[in-house]
Backbone as CSV, one residue per row, in Angstrom:
resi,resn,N_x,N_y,N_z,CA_x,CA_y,CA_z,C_x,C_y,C_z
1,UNK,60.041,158.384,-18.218,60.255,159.254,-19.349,59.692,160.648,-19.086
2,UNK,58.177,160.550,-18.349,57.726,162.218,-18.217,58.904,162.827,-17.471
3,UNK,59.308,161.956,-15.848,59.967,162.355,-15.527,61.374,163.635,-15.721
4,UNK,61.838,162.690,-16.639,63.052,163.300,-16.871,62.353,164.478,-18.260
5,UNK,61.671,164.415,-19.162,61.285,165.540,-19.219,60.926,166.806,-18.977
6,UNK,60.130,166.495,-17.563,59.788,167.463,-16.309,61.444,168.248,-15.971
7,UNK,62.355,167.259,-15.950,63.435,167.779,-14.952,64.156,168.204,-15.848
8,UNK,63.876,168.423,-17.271,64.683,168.874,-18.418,64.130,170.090,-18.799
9,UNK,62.758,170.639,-18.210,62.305,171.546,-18.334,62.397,172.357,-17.499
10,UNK,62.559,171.854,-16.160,62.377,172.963,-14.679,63.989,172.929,-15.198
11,UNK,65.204,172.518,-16.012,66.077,172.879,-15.692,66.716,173.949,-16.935
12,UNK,66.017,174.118,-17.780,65.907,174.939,-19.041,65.448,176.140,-18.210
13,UNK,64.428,176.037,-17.673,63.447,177.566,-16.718,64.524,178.136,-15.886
14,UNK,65.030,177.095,-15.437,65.784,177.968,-14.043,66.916,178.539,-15.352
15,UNK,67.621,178.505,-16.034,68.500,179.347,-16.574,68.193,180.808,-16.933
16,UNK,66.821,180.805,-17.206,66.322,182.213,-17.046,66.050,183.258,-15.637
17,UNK,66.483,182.708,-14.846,65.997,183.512,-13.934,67.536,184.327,-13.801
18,UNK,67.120,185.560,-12.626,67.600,187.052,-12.294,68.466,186.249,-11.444
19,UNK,70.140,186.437,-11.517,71.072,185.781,-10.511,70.848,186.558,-9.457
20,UNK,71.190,186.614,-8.011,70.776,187.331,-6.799,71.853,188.732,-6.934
21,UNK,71.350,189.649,-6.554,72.169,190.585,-6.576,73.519,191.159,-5.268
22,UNK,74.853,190.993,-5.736,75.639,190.687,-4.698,75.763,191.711,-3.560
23,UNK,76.098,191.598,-2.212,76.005,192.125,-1.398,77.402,193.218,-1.406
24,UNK,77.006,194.559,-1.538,77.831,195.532,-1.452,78.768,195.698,-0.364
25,UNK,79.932,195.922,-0.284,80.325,196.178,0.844,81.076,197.238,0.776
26,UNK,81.082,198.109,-0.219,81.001,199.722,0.114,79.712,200.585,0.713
27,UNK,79.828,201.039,1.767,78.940,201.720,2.586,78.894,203.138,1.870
28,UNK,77.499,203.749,1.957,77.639,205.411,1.183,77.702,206.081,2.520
29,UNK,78.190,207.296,1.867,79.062,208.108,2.784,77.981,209.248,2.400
30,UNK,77.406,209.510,3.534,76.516,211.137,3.151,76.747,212.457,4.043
31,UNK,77.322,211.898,4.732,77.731,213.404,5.776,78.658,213.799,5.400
32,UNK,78.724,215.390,5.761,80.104,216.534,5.969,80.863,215.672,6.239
33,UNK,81.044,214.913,7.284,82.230,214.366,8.262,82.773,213.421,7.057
34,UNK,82.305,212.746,6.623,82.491,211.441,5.559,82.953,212.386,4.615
35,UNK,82.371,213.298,3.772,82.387,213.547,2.607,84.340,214.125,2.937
36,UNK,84.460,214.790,3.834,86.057,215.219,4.171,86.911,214.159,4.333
37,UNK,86.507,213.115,4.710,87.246,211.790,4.948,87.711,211.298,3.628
38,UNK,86.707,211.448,2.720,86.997,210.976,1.645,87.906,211.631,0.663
39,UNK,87.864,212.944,0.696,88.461,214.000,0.261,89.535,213.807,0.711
40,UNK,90.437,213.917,1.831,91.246,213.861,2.262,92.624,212.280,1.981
41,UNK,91.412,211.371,1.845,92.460,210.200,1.520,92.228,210.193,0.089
42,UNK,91.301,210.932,-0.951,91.535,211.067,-2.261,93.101,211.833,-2.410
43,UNK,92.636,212.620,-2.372,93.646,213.890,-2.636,94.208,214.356,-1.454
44,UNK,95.474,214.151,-1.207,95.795,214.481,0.467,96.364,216.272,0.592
45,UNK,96.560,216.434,-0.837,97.028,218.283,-1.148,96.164,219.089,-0.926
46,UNK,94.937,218.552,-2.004,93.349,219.690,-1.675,92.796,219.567,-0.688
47,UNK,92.988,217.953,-0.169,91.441,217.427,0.433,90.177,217.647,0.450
48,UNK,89.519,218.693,1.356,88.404,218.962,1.207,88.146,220.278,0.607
49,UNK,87.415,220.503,-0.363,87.251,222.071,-1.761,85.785,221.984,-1.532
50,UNK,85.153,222.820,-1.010,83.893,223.400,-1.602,83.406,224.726,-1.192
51,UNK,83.604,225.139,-2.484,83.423,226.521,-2.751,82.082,227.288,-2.509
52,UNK,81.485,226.555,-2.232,79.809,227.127,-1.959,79.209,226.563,-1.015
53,UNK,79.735,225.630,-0.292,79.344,225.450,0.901,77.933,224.226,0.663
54,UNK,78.268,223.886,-0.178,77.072,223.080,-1.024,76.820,221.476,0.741
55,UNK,77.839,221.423,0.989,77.850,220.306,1.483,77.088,220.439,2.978
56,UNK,77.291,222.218,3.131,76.223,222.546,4.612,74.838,222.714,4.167
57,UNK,74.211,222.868,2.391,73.107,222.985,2.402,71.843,221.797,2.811
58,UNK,70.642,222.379,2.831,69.564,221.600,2.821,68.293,222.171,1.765
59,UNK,68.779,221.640,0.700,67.387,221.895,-0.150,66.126,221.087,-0.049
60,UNK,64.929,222.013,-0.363,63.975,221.650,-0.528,63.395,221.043,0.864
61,UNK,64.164,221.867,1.774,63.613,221.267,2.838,63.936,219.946,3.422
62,UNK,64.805,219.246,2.950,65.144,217.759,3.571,66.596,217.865,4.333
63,UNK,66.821,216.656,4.436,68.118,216.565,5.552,69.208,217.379,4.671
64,UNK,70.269,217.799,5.747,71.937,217.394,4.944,71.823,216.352,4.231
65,UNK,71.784,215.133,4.344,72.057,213.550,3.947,71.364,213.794,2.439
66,UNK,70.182,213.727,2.838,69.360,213.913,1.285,69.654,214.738,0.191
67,UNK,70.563,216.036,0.606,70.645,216.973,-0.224,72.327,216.044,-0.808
68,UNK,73.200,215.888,-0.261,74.502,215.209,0.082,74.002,214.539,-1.497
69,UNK,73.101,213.164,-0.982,72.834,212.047,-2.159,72.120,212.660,-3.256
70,UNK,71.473,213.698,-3.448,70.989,214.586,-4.361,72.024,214.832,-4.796
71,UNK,72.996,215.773,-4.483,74.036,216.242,-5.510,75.071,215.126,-5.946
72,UNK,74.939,214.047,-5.285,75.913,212.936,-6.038,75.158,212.611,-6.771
73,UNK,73.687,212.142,-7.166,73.193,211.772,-7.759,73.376,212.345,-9.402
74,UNK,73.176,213.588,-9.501,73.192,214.852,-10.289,74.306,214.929,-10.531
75,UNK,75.548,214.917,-9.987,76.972,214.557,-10.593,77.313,213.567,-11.320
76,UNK,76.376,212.372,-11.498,76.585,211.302,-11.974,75.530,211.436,-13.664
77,UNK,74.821,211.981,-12.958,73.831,211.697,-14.337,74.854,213.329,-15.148
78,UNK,75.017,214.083,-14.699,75.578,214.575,-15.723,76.754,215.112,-16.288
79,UNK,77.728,213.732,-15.511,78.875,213.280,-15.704,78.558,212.239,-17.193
80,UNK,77.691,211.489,-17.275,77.168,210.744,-17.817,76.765,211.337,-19.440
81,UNK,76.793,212.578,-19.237,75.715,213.344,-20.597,76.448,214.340,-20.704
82,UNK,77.765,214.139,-20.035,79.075,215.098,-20.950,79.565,214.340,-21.371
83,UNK,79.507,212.857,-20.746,80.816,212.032,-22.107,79.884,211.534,-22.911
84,UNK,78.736,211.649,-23.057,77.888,211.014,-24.461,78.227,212.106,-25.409
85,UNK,78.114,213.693,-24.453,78.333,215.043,-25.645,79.658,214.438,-26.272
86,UNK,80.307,214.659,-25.291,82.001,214.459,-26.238,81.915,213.374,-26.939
87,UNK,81.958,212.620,-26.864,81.470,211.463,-28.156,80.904,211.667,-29.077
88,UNK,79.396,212.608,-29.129,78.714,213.177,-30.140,79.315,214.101,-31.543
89,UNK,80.493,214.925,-30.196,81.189,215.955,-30.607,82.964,214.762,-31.616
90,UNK,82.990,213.980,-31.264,84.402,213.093,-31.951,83.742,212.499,-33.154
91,UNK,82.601,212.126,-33.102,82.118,211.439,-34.236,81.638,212.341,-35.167
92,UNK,80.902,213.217,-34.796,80.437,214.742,-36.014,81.430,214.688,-36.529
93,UNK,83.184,215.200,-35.684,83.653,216.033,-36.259,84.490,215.333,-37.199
94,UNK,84.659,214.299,-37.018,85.466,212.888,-38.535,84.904,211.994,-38.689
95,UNK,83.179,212.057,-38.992,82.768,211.050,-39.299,81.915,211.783,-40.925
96,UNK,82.562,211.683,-41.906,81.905,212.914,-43.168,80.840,212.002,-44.148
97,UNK,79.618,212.254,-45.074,79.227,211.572,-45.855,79.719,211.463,-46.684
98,UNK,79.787,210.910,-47.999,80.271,210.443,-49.138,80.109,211.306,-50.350
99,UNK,79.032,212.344,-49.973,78.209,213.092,-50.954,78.035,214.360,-49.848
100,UNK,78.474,215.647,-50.702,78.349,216.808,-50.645,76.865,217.549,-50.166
101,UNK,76.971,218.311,-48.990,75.406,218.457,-47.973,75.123,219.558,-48.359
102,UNK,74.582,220.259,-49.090,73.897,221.341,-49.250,72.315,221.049,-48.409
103,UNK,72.167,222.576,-48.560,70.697,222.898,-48.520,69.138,222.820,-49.533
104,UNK,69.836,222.383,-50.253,69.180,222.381,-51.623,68.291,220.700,-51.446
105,UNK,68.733,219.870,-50.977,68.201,218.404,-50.926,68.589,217.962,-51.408
């Protein structure tokens, strides 16, 4: 009887645990050379666009590579916090109270 208690419990526990996290098999791409590769089988008209040369810099002193995953990074987060704006901005603009907003309270 403990038995199967025991094994009714280690098997309740294990449902909580963190499933393993799956093995990626997209590789990141951080070089010039890559970043055109990619460009190129995106969009085969533009391919590669950069207007500032962003992709030869090295800020802050670190690699190409680092600066590369820096600005993707930063494209993402505030890719991220223009579509929360626009959302902010759809719901303000037809979402009205029930009762008339003055300044008055």
């Amino acid at each position: 009887m403990k038995f199967f208690l025991f094994a009714s419990l280690f098997a309740a526990a294990s449902a909580f645990t963190a499933p393993s996290a799956p093995k990626s098999s997209m590789a990141l791409h951080e070089t010039k050379a890559d970043l055109e590769k990619i460009a190129s089988a995106s969009n085969p008209i533009v391919k590669f666009y950069d207007p500032l040369s962003l992709a030869d810099a090295e800020f802050w002193g670190d690699s190409n590579e680092a600066t590369i995953g820096f600005l993707r990074h930063a494209e993402i987060k505030h890719g991220r916090v223009a579509m929360f704006a626009f959302v902010g901005y759809c719901v303000q603009s037809n979402v009205h109270w029930p009762w008339p907003m003055t300044t008055s309270g």
